[in-house]
RODO-2510 file (C-alpha; in nm, 4 decimals, decimal comma):
residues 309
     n   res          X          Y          Z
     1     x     0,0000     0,0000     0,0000
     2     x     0,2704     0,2409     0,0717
     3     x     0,4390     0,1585    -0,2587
     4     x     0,1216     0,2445    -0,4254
     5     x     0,0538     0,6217    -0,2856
     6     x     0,4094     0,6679    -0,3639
     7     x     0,3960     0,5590    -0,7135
     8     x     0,0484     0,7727    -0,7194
     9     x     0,1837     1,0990    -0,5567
    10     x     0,4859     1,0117    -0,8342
    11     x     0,2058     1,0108    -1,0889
    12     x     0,0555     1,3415    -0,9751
    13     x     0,3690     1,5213    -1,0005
    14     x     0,3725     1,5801    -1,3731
    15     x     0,0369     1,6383    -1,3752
    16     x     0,0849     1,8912    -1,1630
    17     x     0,3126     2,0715    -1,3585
    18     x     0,1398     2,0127    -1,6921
    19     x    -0,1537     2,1866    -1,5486
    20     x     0,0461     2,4974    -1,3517
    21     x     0,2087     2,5410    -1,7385
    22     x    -0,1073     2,5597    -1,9592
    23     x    -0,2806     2,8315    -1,6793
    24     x     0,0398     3,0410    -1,7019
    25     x     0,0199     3,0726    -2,0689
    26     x    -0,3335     3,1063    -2,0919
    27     x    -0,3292     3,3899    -1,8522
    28     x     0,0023     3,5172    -2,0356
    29     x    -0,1807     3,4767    -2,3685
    30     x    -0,4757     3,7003    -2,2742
    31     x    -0,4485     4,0296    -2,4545
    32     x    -0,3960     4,3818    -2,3353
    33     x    -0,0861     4,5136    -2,0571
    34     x    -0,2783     4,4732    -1,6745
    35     x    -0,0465     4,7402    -1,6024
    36     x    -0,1794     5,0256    -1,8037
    37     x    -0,5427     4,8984    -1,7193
    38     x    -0,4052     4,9533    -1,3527
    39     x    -0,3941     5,3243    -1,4233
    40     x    -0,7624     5,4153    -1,5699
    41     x    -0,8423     5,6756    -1,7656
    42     x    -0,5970     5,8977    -1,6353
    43     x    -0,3177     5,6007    -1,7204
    44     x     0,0004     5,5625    -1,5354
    45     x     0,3697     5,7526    -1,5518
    46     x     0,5565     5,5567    -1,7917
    47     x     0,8546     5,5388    -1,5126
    48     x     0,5523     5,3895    -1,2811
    49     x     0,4951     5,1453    -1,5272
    50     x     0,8403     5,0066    -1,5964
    51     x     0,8802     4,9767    -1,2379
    52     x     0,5726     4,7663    -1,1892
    53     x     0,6701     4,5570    -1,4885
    54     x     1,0011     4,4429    -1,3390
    55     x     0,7843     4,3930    -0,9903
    56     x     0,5974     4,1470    -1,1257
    57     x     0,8502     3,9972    -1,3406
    58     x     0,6109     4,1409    -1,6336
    59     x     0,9086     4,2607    -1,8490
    60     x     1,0096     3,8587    -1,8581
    61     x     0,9936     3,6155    -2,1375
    62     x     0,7260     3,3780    -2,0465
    63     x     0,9254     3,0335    -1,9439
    64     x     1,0982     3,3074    -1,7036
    65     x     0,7945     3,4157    -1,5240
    66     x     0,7034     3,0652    -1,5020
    67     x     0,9882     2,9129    -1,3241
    68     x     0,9744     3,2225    -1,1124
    69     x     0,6493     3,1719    -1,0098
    70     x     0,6986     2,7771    -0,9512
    71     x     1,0117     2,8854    -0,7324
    72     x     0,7727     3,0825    -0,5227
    73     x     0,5287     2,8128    -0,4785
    74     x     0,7990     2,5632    -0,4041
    75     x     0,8848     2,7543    -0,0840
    76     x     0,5587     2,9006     0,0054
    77     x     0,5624     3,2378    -0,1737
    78     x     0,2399     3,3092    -0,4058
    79     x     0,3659     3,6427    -0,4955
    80     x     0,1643     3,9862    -0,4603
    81     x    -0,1497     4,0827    -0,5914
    82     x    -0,1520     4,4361    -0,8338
    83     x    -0,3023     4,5860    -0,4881
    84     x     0,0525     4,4887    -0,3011
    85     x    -0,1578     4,2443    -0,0715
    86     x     0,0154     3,9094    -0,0440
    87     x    -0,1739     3,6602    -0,2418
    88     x    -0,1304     3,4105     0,0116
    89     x    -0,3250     3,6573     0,2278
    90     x    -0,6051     3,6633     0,0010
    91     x    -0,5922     3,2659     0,0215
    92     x    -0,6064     3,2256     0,3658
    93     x    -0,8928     3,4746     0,3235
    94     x    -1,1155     3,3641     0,0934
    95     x    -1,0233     2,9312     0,0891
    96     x    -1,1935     2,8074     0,4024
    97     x    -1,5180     2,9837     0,2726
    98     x    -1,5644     2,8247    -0,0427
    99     x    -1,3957     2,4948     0,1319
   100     x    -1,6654     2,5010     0,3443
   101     x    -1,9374     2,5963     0,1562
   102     x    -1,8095     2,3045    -0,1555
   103     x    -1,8190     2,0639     0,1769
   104     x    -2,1598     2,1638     0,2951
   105     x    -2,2731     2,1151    -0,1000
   106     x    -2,0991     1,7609    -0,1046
   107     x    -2,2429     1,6415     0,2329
   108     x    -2,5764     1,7710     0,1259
   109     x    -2,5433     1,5758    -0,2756
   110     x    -2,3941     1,2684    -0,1111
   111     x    -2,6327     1,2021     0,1394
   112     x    -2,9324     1,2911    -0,0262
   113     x    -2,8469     1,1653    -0,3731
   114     x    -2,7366     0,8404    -0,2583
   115     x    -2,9970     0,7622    -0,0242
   116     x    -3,3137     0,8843    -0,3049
   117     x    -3,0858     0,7283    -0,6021
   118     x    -3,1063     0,3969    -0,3601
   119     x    -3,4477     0,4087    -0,2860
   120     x    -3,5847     0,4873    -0,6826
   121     x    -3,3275     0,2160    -0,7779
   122     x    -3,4774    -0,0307    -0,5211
   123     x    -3,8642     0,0073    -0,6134
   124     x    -3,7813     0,0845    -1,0466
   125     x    -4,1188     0,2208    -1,2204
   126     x    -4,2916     0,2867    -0,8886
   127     x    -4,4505     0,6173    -0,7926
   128     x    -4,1524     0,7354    -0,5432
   129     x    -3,8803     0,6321    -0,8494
   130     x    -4,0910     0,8202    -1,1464
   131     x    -4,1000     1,1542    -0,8985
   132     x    -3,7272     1,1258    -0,8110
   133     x    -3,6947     1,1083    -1,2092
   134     x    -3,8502     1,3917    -1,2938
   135     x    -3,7168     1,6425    -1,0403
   136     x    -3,3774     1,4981    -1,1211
   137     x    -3,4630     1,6045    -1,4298
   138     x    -3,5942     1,9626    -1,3613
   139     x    -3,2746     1,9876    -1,1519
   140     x    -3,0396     1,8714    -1,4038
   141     x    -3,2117     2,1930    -1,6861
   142     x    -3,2354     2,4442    -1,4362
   143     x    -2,9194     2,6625    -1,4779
   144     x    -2,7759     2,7648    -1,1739
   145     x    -2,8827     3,0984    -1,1787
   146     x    -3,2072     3,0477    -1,1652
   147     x    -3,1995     2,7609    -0,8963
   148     x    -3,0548     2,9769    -0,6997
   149     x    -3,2750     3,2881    -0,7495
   150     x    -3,5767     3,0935    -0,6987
   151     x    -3,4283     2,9455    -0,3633
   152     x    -3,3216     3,2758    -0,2568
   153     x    -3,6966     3,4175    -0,3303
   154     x    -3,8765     3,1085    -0,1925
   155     x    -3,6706     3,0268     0,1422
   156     x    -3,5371     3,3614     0,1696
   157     x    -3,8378     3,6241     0,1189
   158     x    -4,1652     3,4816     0,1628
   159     x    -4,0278     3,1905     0,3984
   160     x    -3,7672     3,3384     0,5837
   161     x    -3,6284     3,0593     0,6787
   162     x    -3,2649     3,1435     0,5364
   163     x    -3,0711     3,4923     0,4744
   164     x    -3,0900     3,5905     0,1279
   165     x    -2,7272     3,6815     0,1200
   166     x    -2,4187     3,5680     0,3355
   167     x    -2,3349     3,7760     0,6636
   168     x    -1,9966     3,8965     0,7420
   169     x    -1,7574     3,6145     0,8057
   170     x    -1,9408     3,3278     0,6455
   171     x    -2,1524     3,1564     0,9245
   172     x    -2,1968     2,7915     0,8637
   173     x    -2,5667     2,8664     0,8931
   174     x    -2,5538     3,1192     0,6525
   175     x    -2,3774     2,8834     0,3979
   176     x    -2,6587     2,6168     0,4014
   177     x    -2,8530     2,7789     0,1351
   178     x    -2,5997     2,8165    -0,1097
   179     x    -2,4596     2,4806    -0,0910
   180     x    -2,8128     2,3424    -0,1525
   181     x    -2,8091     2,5275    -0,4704
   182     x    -2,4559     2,4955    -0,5544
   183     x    -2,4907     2,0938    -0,4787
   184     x    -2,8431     2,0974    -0,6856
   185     x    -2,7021     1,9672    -1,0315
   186     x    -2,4537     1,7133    -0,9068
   187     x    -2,7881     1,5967    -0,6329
   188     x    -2,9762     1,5300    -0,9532
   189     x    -2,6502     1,3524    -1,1033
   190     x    -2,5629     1,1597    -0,8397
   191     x    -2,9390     1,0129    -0,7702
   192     x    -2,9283     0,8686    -1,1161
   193     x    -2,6162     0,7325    -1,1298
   194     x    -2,7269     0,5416    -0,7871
   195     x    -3,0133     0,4592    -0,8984
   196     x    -2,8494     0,2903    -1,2552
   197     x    -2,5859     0,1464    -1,0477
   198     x    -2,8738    -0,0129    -0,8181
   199     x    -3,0528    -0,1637    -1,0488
   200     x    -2,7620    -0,3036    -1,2445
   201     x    -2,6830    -0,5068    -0,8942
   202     x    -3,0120    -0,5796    -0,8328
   203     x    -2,9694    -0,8618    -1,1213
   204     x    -2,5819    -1,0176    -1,0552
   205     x    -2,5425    -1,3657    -0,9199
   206     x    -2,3642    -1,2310    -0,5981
   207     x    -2,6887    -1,0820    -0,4892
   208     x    -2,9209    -1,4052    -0,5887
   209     x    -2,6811    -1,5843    -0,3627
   210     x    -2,6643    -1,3637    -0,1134
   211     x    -3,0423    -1,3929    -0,0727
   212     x    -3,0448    -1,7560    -0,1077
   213     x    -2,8191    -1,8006     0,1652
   214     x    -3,0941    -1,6355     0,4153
   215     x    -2,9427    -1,3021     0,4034
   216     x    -3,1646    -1,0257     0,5501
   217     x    -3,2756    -0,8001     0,3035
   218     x    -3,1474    -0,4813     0,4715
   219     x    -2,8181    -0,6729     0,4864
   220     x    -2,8199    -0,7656     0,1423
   221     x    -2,9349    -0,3970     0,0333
   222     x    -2,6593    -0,2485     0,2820
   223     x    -2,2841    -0,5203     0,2075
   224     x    -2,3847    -0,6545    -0,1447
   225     x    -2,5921    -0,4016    -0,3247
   226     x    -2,4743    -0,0451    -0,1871
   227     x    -2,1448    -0,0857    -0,1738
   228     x    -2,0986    -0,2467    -0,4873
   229     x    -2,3310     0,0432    -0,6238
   230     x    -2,0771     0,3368    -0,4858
   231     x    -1,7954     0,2848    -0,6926
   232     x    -1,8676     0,5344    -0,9911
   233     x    -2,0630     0,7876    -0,7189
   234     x    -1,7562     0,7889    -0,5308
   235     x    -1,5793     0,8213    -0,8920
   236     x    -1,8539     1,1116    -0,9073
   237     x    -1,8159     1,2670    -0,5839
   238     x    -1,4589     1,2769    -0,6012
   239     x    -1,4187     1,4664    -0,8720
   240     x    -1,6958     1,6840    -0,8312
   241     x    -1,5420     1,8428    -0,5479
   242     x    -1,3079     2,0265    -0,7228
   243     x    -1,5713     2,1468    -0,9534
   244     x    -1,7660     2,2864    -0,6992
   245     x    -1,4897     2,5053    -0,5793
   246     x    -1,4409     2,6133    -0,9153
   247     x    -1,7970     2,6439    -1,0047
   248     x    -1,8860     2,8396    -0,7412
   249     x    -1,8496     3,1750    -0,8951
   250     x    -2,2465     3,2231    -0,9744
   251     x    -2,3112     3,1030    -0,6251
   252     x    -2,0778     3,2981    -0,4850
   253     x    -2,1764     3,5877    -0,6875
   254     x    -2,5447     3,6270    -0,6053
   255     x    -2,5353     3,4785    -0,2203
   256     x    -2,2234     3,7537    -0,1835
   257     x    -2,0495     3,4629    -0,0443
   258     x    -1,6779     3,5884     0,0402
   259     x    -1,4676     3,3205    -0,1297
   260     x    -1,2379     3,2275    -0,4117
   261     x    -1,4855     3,2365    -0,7036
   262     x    -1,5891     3,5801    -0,6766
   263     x    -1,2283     3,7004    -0,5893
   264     x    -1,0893     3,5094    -0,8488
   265     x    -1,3783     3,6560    -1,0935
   266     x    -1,2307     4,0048    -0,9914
   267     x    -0,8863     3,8875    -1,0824
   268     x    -0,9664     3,7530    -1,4222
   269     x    -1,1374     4,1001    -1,4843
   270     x    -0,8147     4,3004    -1,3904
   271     x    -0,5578     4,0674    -1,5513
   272     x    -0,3603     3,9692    -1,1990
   273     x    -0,1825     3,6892    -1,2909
   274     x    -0,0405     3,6122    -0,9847
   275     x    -0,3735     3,6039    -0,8134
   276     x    -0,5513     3,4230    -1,0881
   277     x    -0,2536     3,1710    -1,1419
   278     x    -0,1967     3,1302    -0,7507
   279     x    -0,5736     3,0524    -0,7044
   280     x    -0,6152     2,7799    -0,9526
   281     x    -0,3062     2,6513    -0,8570
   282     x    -0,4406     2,5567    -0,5402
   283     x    -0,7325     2,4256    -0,6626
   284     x    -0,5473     2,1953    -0,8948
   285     x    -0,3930     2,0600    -0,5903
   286     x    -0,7003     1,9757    -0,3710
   287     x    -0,8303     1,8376    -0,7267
   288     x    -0,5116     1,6042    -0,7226
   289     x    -0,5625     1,5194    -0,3657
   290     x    -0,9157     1,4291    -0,3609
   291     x    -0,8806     1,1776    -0,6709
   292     x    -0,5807     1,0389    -0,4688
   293     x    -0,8119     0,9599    -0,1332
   294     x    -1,0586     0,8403    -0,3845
   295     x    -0,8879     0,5840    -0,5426
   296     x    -0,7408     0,4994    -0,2090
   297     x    -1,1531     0,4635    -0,1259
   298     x    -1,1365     0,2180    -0,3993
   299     x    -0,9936    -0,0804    -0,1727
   300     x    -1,2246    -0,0526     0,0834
   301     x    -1,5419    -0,0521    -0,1277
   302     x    -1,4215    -0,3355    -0,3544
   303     x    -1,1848    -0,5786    -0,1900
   304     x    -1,1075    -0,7126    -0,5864
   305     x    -0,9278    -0,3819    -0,5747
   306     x    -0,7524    -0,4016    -0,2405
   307     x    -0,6364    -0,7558    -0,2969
   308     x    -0,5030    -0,6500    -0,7360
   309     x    -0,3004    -0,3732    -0,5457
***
């Protein structure tokens, strides 16, 4: 086993790199100088700007700025945002709100999706499976925007139950909202691939055996058919985290949620490239890391898997 996570962190390594290299140059590709935007309308002293250029390593070819950059991250140092705040700052900032509002929106998909996507897979073409289809499938059309509008009007205004918007420093209560309509589409997602996966089960020898041996159905439902169901959800949810933190501009955006999609939004809009470059960065990294703990997940699901490694 440890063999294997070394081999896979070995794995992630180039991946790593390969990903840090194509958002440098599309963020050095994108036209215009961020400098002279920095300035306005009244632009900026031409001395000004030449010194910010060779701040920022602007005046650099672009392999240059990149190894300069990956030297920074290699030791901790993000670099500075066109405002002179540390980007790290502005990490440490804005990261454990959209961490925990991308948890929040993976607890909520998980448990709910799994548990309905179970359920409509267990009694296929009844009344409780064709409802779970259909809102799926309302779900699933429904752009974000207008999920979220509609939540925001419907348990916000005329229920009251949650704020409309997100109060200073992000309560957890505050956050439950959003992640219900930032975890809508993948719910919808995930409930159908349980319930395919389900169904598929339902019909393999191991579970005809199972219940000829004088299993209990509930046990049979819980060892043989659920777990054997989870390995593409898992695949799912896995992956899907790292979307969420990335996806979470819109939801950030009209909850006024305080996190990286909305800063990073800003960024894009003023051409930082250390903030924009930094930000994704990061994210490419919790992406690596949660597909690594996944397919460590693997082995305990599926003991095929455990034993072949």
């Amino acid at each position: 086993m440890v063999w294997y996570i070394i081999r896979r962190v070995l794995q992630i390594i180039p991946v790593f790199f390969g990903a840090t290299l194509l958002i440098y140059f599309m963020v050095f590709a994108l036209p215009g100088d961020p400098i002279i935007a920095l300035g306005g309308d009244r632009g900026l002293n031409p001395a000004v700007a030449d010194a910010l250029r060779e701040r920022y390593h602007l005046d650099q070819p672009f392999i240059i700025q990149y190894l300069i950059f990956i030297g920074g991250i290699v030791v901790g140092d993000f670099g500075t945002s066109f405002s002179g705040q540390p980007v790290s700052t502005i990490l440490a900032q804005t990261f454990p709100v959209t961490l925990r509002l991308a948890l929040l929106a993976v607890l909520i998909e998980s448990f709910a999706g799994i548990f309905i996507g179970l359920v409509s897979g267990l009694r296929k073409g009844k009344l409780f499976d064709s409802s779970a289809l259909v809102v799926s499938l309302i779900l699933i059309s429904l752009p974000i925007f207008v999920t979220a509008f509609v939540a925001q009007y419907v348990f916000g205004i005329q229920l009251g139950i949650f704020r409309t918007t997100v109060g200073a420093g992000a309560p957890w209560e505050d956050l439950i909202l959003p992640a219900f309509v930032l975890a809508s589409g993948s719910f919808a997602y995930i409930v159908r691939l349980t319930r395919t996966s389900v169904i598929e089960n339902l019909n393999e020898d191991f579970v005809r055996t199972a219940t000829a041996k004088g299993l209990s159905r509930p046990r049979v439902i819980r060892v043989h058919i659920l777990r054997n169901s989870m390995i593409p959800v898992v695949t799912y949810i896995g992956t899907d985290f790292g979307t969420l933190m990335v996806g979470a501009v819109v939801t950030e955006g009209i909850f006024n949620v305080p996190g990286v999609g909305r800063t990073l939004y800003q960024a894009i809009l003023r051409g930082e490239a250390p903030t924009v470059v930094s930000f994704v960065t990061v994210m490419v990294i919790i992406f690596l890391v949660a597909n690594l703990l996944i397919d460590l997940f693997y082995g305990f699901l599926d003991p095929r898997i455990r034993y072949a490694k």
